[in-house]
N, C-alpha and C positions, 0 to 999 in steps of 0.2 A: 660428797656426792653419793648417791645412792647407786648400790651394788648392783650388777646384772639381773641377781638371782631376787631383789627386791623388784625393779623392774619389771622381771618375768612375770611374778606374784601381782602386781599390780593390775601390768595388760592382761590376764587370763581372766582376773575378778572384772576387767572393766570388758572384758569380751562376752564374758557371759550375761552379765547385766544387759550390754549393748543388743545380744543376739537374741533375749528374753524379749525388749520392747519392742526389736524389731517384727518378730513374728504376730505381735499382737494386732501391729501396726499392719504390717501385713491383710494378718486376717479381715481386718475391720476395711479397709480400703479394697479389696476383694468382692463385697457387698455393694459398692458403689460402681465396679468395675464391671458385676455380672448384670446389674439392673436394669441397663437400656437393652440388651437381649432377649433376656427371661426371666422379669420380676426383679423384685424384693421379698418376696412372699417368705411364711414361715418354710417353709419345704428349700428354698435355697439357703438360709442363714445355719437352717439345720446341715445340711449338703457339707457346707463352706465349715465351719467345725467340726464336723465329723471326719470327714476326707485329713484338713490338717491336724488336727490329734492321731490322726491312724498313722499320718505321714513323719509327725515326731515320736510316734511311737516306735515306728522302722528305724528312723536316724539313731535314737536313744541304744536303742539294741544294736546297729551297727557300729556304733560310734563309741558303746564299750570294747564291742571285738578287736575292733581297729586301732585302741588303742592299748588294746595288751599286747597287740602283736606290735606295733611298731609308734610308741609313745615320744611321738617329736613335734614340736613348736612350729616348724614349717609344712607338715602337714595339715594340723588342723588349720594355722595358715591358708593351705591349698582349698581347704574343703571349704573355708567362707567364702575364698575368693570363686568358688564356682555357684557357692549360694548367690553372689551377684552375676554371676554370668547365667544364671536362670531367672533372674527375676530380669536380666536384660532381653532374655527372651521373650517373657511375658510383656514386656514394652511393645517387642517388634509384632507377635504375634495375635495379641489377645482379640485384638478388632478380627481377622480372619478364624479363628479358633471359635470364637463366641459365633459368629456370624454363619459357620457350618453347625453348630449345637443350635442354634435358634432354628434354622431353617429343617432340620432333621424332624423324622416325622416319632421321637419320643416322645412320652408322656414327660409331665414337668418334672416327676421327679427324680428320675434318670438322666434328663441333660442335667439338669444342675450340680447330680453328681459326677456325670463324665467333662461340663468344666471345673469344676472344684479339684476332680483329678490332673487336668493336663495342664493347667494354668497354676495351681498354686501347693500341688502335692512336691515334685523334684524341689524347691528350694525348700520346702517344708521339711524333709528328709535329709536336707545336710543340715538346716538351723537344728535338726533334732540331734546330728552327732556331738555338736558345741562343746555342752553340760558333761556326758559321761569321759569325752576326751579332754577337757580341761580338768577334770578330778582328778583322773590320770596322772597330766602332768605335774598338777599341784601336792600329788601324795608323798610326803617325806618316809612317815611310817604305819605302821598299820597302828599305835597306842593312841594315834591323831588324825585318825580315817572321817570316824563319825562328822568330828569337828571340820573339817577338809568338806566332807559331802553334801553334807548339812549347809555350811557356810556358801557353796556356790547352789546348791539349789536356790537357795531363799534369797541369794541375789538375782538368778535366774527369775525368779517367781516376784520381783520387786521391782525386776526391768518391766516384766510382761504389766503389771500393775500401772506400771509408770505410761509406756508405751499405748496401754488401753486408754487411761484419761488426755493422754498428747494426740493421739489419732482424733478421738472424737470430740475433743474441746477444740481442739489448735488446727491441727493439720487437714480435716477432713474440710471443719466449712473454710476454713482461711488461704489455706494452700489447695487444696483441689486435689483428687484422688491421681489422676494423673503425674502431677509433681510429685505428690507424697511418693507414690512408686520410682521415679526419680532420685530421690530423695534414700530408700529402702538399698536401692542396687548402689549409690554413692558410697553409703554408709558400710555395706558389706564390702567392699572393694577396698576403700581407704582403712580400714578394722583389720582387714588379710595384710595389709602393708605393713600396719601399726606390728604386726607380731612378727615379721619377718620380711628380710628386704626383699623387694620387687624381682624375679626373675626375665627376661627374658627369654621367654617360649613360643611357640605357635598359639599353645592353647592359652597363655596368659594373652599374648598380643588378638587373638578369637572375641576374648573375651570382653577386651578392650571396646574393641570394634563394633560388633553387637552391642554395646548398652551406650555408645556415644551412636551409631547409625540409627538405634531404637526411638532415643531421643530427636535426631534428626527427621525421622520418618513422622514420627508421631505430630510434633511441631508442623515440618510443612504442610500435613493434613490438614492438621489446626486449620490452618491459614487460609486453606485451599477451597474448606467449607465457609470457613468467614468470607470469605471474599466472593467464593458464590451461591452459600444460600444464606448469607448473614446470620450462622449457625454459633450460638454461644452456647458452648459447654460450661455448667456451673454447678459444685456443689454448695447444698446450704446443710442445715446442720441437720435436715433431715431428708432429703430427697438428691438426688441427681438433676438437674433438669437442664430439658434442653430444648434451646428457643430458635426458632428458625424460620424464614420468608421460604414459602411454596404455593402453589397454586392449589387453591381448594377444588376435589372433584365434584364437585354436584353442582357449584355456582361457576366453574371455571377462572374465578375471580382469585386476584392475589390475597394471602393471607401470611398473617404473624402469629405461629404457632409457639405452644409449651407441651412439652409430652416430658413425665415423667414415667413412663410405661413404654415397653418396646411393641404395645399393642395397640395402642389409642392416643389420642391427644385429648389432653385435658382441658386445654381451653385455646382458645383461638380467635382473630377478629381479621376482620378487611381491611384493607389498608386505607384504600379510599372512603370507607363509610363507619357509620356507627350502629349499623345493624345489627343484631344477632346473626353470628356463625354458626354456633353450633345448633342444629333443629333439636336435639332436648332439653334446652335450656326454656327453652318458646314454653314449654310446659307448665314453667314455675309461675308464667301469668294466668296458673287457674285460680290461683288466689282469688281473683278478683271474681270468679267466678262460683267457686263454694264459698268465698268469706266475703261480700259486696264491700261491706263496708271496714274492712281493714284499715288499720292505721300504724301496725309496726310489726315488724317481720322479720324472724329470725332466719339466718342463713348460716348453718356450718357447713366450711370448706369450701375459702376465696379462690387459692388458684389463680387463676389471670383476672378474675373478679370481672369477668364476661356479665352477668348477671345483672351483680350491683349498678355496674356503669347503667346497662340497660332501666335497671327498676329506679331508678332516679332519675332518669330521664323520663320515662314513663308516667311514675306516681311521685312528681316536685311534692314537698310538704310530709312527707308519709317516710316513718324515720326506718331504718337498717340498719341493723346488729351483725357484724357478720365476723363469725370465730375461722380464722385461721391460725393452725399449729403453727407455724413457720414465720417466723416475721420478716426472715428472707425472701420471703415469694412474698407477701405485701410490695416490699421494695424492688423488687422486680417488674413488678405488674404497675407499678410506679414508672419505672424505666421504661418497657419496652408495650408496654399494653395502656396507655394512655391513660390510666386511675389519677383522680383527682380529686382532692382533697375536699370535702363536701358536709355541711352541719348535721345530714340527715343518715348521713352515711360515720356508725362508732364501728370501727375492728377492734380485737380482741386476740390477743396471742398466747392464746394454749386451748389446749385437749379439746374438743367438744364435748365428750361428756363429766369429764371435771366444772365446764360451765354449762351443764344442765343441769347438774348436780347443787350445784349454790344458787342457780337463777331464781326468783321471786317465784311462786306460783300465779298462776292466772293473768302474765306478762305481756306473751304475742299472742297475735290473732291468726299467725302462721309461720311455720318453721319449714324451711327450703332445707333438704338432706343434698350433700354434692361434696361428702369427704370421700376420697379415694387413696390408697396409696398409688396404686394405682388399679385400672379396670378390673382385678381380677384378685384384688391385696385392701378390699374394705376392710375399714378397723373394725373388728369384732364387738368393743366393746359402744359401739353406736349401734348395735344390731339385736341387741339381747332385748327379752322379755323388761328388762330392768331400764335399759336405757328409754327402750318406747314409752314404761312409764310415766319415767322421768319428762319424756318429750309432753306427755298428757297434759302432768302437771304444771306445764309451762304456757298451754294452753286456755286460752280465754273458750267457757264453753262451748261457744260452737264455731272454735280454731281447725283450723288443718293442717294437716304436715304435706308434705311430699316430696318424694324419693327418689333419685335417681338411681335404678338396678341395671348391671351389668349382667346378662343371662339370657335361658331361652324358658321358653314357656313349660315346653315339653322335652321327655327326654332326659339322659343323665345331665345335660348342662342346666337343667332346671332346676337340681336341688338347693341352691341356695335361693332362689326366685321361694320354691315351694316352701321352705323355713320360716322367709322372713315375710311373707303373706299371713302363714299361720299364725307370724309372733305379731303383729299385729291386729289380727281380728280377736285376737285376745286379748286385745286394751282396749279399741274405737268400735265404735257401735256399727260404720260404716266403712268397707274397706274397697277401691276402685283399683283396676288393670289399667295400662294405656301402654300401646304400641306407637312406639315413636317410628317407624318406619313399617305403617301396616301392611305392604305388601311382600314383606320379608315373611317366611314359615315360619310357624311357632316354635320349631326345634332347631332355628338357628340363632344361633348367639347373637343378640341385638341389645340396643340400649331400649331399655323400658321401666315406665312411672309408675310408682305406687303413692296414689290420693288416699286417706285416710283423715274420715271428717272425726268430729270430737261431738258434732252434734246428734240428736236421736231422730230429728226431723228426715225424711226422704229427700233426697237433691234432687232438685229437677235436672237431667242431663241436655237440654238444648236450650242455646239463647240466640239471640240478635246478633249480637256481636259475632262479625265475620270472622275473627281470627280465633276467637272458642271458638265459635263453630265448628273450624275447621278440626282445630285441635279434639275436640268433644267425640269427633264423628269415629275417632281412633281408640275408643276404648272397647277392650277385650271383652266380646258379646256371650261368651261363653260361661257355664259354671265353674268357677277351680277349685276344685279341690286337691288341698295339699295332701303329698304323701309324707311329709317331715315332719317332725316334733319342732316344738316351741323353741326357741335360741337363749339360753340362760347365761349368765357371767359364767356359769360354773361349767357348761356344756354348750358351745357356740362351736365348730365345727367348717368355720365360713371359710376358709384356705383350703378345705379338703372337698365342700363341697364345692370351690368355686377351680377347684384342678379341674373337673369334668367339664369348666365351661372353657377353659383356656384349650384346653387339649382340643374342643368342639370349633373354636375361633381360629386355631390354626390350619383345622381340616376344613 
């Protein structure tokens, strides 16, 4: 049987390894945890790394002192088992903690760094002591130090490797961020055990308590919103979302929501009917209006596939192409948003602009824009000078695009509005404004469409058609001139200009 002192050696390489993936895991599920508050945007992921590197930077430094001064196996012991007694905190807490950072009148990117701080820095800070206190203990002599430091960093650094690809392949869409942090506090508690037996104390049985009540809490919640707003919490492998029955304000009527955004909902329908909810989608029927005779339409970014349902209803015969990243929200919008399998209707799962990039030249007669991360988290690279091109050449000459923009006209919450106007009238001969709720002010944050014909002909802007009409009568009467430069792959800026609109939507 293998000796004490082999054993030792064993559990200290396998603690470090374990405490390495755990942080990664950590980290990454963190991202999913801060997102139904405030974003995913780059300015949080940034926040969310930076915060924990500073926070194992402190532990690292601590956790050599700590073990020159008092080099024992039940200590470091002690200090994982309160790395789970902090992340059982973050169980109990994180809804109330997030929900006073959302509501505070910060700019985004200060809350994100004051929850990054109070949510995920303290367990960060003792997983940081791990590595220099296991060296410690594992040091025979200084002729075998290298070898000794060396050999648990690089297990360290092979957990964190490991734990990166297990978060994001395995445990993020399959198990749910929720669990996975379930999962994170198990592991540090059972890991403290493994090095040293269980004490009874106050603060171990604290400890206890908190991360089995955390659980308990968090579950009844679960239950309490399913049961009364029929609210499904789901991660897929790229978003958060979250699906829920509430009462629409403007129609009063009941609706089946997805928001993956703590500011908007992405898409939405009635329960009792097949009509469009959302009033900027109604938009996307100008098609029929700049392009008469269209016959097949591109659309990136399905979503609940509000739209599709609608434009095949609409236009039988007349086929759709519609690119979503996520093949999880396809099957979702399956589930809970009544999508149905259709010869005119092909999906596509990946990037949109990796598929405008390979698309055929001179393909659609119209390309619907409606990727979001969320309201205020456009992917940059459907925005650039390059991608519009791309969009060009996918057009049949005298095709159209249009856009769905989150922003205001005027004002700091305008500069991405003002960007991506310019980086368009740099491609199309002809570029259109439309306020989707015209009697909102120009310098407040609204949803608003940008038309962008392919043709050189002048469009006439009124017809017959009652519901153009209507729609027609909402375009921006005004000259715009943008104050922004063009948006390039190399220099797109859209997270930084799109803070000024979030920071404008919450005031």
């Amino acid at each position: 049987m293998p000796d004490r002192q082999t054993f030792s050696n064993f559990a200290l390489e396998l603690t470090v390894f374990v405490c390495g993936a755990l942080v990664m895991i950590y980290e990454i599920t963190g991202s999913r945890l801060l997102s139904p508050y405030i974003g995913s945007s780059t300015y949080v992921w940034t926040s969310l790394i930076g915060i924990i590197l500073a926070a194992l930077s402190l532990g690292y430094w601590l956790g050599g002192k700590t073990a020159d001064r008092k080099p024992e196996l039940k200590i470091l012991a002690s200090i994982i088992f309160l790395a789970g007694g902090t992340v059982a905190v973050t169980i109990l807490f994180k809804d109330i903690i997030l929900s006073a950072v959302a509501a505070s009148p910060l700019i985004l990117e200060i809350k994100s760094l004051v929850a990054a701080v109070l949510l995920f820095a303290p367990a960060s800070v003792l997983l940081g002591f791990v590595t220099p206190y296991a060296v410690k203990l594992k040091m025979i002599s200084l002729a075998d130090s290298g070898k000794t430091v060396g050999r648990l960093y690089a297990l360290s650094t092979v957990g964190s490797i490991f734990g990166t690809f297990l978060a994001g392949f395995l445990l993020i869409p399959f198990v749910g961020s929720t669990k996975t942090l379930y999962l994170i506090g198990f592991c540090l508690i059972g890991l403290s055990i493994l090095l040293a037996p269980f004490a009874v104390t106050k603060t171990n049985l604290t400890v206890l308590i908190l991360f089995v009540f955390g659980i308990l809490t968090t579950e009844l919640q679960s239950y309490y919103l399913l049961i009364t707003s029929d609210l499904h919490d789901i991660d897929t492998e790229y978003s958060r979302v979250r699906i829920f029955t509430t009462t629409d304000e403007a129609s009063g009527k009941k609706i089946r929501a997805m928001a993956i955004d703590p500011y908007f909902i992405q898409s939405k329908m009635y329960l009792e009917s097949d009509e469009l909810a959302s009033e900027y989608a109604k938009y996307y029927h100008l098609i029929r209006h700049f392009k008469p005779d269209f016959q097949t339409t591109l659309l990136i970014g399905g979503a609940g596939y509000s739209f599709p349902k609608e434009y095949l209803k609409t236009y039988p015969g007349k086929q759709l192409d519609t690119v979503e990243i996520d093949p999880q929200m396809t099957e979702l919008a399956k589930k809970y948003f009544r999508l149905e399998e259709n010869p005119n209707l092909k999906i596509f799962h990946e990037d949109g602009r990796i598929f405008l990039n390979r698309a055929a030249p001179n393909r659609y007669d119209a390309v619907l824009m409606d990727a979001f991360g969320s309201l205020f988290s456009v992917p940059f690279q459907l925005t650039t000078i390059e991608a519009v091109t791309e969009i060009r050449r996918v057009l049949k000459n005298d095709g159209v695009v249009i856009f769905n923009v989150g922003g205001a006209i005027k004002g700091g919450a305008s500069r991405f509005l003002q960007a991506e106007i310019a980086t368009y009238k740099q491609v199309f001969p002809q570029v259109f404004l439309f306020k989707v709720r015209p009697e909102r002010n120009d310098e407040e944050v609204q949803n608003l469409i940008i038309v962008a014909s392919k043709s050189e002909k002048p469009v006439e802007l009124k017809t017959a058609d009652p519901q153009l009409s209507k729609i027609l009568e909402n375009i921006y009467p005004k000259p715009f001139i943008s104050q922004e430069e063009v948006l390039t792959d190399d220099l797109a800026p859209v997270e930084f200009y799109n803070s000024f609109a979030q920071s404008g939507y919450q005031h």
